[in-house]
N, C-alpha and C positions, 0 to 999 in steps of 0.2 A: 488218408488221414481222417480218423474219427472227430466226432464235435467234442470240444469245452464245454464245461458248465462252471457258471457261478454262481451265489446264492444273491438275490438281490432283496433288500429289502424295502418297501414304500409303507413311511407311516406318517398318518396325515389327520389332521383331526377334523377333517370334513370326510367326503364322500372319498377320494383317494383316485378319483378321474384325471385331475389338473398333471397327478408325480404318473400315473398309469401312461399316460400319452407321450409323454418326457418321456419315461424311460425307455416305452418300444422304439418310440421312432430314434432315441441317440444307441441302444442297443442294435438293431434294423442295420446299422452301418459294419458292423464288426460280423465278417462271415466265417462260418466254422465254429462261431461262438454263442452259446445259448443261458438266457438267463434262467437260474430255478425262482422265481416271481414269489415273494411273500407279503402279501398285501395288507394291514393294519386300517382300516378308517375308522373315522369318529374315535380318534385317542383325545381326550380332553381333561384327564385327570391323571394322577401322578401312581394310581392302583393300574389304572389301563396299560401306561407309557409301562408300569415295574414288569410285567406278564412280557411284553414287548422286547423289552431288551436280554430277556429269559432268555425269550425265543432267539435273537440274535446271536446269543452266547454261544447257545448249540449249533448254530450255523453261520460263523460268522463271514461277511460277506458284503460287499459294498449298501449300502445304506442312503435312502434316500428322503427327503422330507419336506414334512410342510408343517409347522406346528408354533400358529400365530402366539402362544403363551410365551413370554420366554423363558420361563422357569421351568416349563417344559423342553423347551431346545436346548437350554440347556443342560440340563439333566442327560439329555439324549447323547448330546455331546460329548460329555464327562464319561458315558458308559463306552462309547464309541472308542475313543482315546483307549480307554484301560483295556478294551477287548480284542485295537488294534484294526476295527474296521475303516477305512475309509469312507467319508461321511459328508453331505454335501445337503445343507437346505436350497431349495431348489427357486421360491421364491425372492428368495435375501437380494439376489443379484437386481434384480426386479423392482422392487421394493427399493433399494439403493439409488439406482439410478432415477425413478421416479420423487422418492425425496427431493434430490440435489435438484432437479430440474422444477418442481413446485414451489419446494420450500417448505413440507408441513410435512408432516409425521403421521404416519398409517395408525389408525385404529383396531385394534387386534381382535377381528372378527372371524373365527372361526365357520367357514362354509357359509360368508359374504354372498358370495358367485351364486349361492341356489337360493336365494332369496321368494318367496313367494309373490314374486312384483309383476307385473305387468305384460312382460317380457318371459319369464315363465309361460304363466296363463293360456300367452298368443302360442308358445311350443305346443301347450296340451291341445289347443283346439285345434292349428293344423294338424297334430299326429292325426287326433278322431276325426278332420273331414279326409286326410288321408288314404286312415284302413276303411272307410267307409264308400273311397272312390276308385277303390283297387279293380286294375285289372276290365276296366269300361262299366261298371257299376252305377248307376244314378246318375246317365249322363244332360239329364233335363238340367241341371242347376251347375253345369260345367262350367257355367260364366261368373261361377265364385270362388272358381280357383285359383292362385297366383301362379303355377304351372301346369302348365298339362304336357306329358311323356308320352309321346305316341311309337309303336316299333310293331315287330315282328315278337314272336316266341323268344325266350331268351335274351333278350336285350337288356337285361338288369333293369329293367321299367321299377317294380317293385323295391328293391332294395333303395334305389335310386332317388325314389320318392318318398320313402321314410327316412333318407336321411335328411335330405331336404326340410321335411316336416319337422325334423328336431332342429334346424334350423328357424325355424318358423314361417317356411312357405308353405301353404296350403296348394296340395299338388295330387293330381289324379293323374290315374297312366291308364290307357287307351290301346288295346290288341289291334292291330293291324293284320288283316287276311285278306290276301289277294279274291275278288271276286266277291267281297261282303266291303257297302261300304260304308265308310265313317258316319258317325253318327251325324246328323245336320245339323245340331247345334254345335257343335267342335267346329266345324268348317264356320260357321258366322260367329263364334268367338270371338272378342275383341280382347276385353281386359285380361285375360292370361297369356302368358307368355307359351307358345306350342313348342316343344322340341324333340325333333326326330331322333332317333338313338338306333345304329345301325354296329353291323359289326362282320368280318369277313364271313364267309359262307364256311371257312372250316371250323376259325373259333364258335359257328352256330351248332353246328353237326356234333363237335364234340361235345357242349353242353347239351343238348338232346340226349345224344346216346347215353349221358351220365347222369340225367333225368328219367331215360327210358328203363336204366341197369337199375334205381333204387324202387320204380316202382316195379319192374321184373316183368316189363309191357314187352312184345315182340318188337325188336327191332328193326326188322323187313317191313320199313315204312317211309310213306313220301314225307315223314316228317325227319326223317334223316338224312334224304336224298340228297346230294351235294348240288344237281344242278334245278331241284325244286326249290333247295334253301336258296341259290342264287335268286331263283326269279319274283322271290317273296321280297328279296334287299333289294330289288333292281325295282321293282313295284312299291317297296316303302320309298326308296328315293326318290319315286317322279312324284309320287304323292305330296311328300315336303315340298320339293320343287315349285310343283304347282300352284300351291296353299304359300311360296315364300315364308317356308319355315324351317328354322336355321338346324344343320342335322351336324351329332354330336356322332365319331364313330368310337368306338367304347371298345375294338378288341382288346388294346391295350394299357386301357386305363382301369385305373383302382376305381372302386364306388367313388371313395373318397373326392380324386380327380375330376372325374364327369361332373356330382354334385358343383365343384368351383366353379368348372364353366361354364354350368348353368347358372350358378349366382351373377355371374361376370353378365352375361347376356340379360340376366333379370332387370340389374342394376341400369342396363341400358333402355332396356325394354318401359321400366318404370318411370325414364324419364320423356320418354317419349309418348309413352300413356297420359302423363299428366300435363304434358305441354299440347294436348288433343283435347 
């Protein structure tokens, strides 16, 4: 049985991240089924929203939104109705509930969330000591990290730590090779939080050889070896062991997941730093 498609469409008059996240992960649950994504951000005016519901007319298809104005929603609403799309502000629920519960009434601020505050700021600077500490990079100044990801090849170290960094931890990841050792300030590190990141020896081999197929490198090599990649995990995990530093195994998790549990252990880690 072939896949479905429907036409989805997200119009938001910010960035169009907050309705993007929604929709994958409540679409993500329906299998067999695929959304066609038409994405709208920064609609703030009533010329923008008109081109918008064009677009809809010609495809029309469940309909999703975020559009603090309400003369805009409903506008949106009105076109939705007469074109027979199913239509859902995605906030409102949200918004609703937080009313009732405060007692005061939202301000209709249009991409609030991205505000240049504070909080911002701390994302931009960990991203830049991030790409700046990729991969064992400038590890004299390690002890200004809020993470440090130490593995083997392949361990998602990098992805791992910039998502992190868009979180706002300042996180460096650290190559582990058996017979080269860690750098000695890592090992006397205090203030960051260290975490091992391992992962079976087959899900290692197949990312190789599909790192080794894009650059078009000879494949007849111990870095494909199954029982070389073994003894490189078995070598990352005494190492954490040793150093009591807590190892995360990632064959089966998302970026996304690992990131969590690395926060989860931060959260711990910070208060234990600060009660020191």
């Amino acid at each position: 049985m072939g896949r479905s498609y429907f036409h989805l469409h997200l119009v938001s008059d910010s960035t169009g991240e907050t309705l993007i996240t929604v929709a994958r992960a409540a679409a993500a649950q329906y299998e067999g089924v695929s959304a066609i994504e038409h994405v709208y951000p920064l609609v703030r005016s009533t010329a923008q929203l008109e081109r918008v519901i064009s677009e809809i007319e010609q495809a029309p298809g469940i309909v999703l939104y975020t559009l603090v104005e309400p003369e805009l929603a409903s506008r949106l609403e009105e076109a939705c109705r007469a074109i027979g799309s199913p239509h859902l502000s995605v906030l409102a629920p949200v918004h609703a509930l937080l009313q009732s519960y405060l007692g005061a009434h939202s301000t209709a601020r249009p991409g609030a969330q991205h505000m240049l505050n504070a909080e911002y700021f701390k994302r931009i600077d960990a991203m830049n000591f991030t790409l700046l500490h990729d991969d064992g990079q400038l590890p004299h100044d390690i002890e200004e990290a809020d993470v440090v990801l130490v593995g083997i090849s392949r361990t998602s170290k990098t992805p791992t730590s910039i998502y992190l960094a868009n979180r706002g931890l300042k996180t460096a990841n650290v190559p582990i090779v058996p017979g080269v050792p860690v750098p000695s300030v890592l090992e006397k590190a205090r203030k960051p939080l260290i975490v091992g990141l391992v992962a079976s020896p087959e899900r290692i081999v197949q990312i190789r050889q599909n790192r080794l197929l894009s650059l078009k490198a000879d494949e007849d090599t111990d870095y494909t070896d199954r029982d070389r990649v073994a003894e490189e995990i078995a070598f990352s995990r005494r190492l954490c062991a040793r150093h009591n530093w807590p190892i995360i195994d990632v064959t089966r998790r998302s970026i996304e997941e690992t990131a969590a549990a690395i926060l989860d252990l931060y959260r711990d880690h910070r208060l234990k730093f600060i009660a020191v």
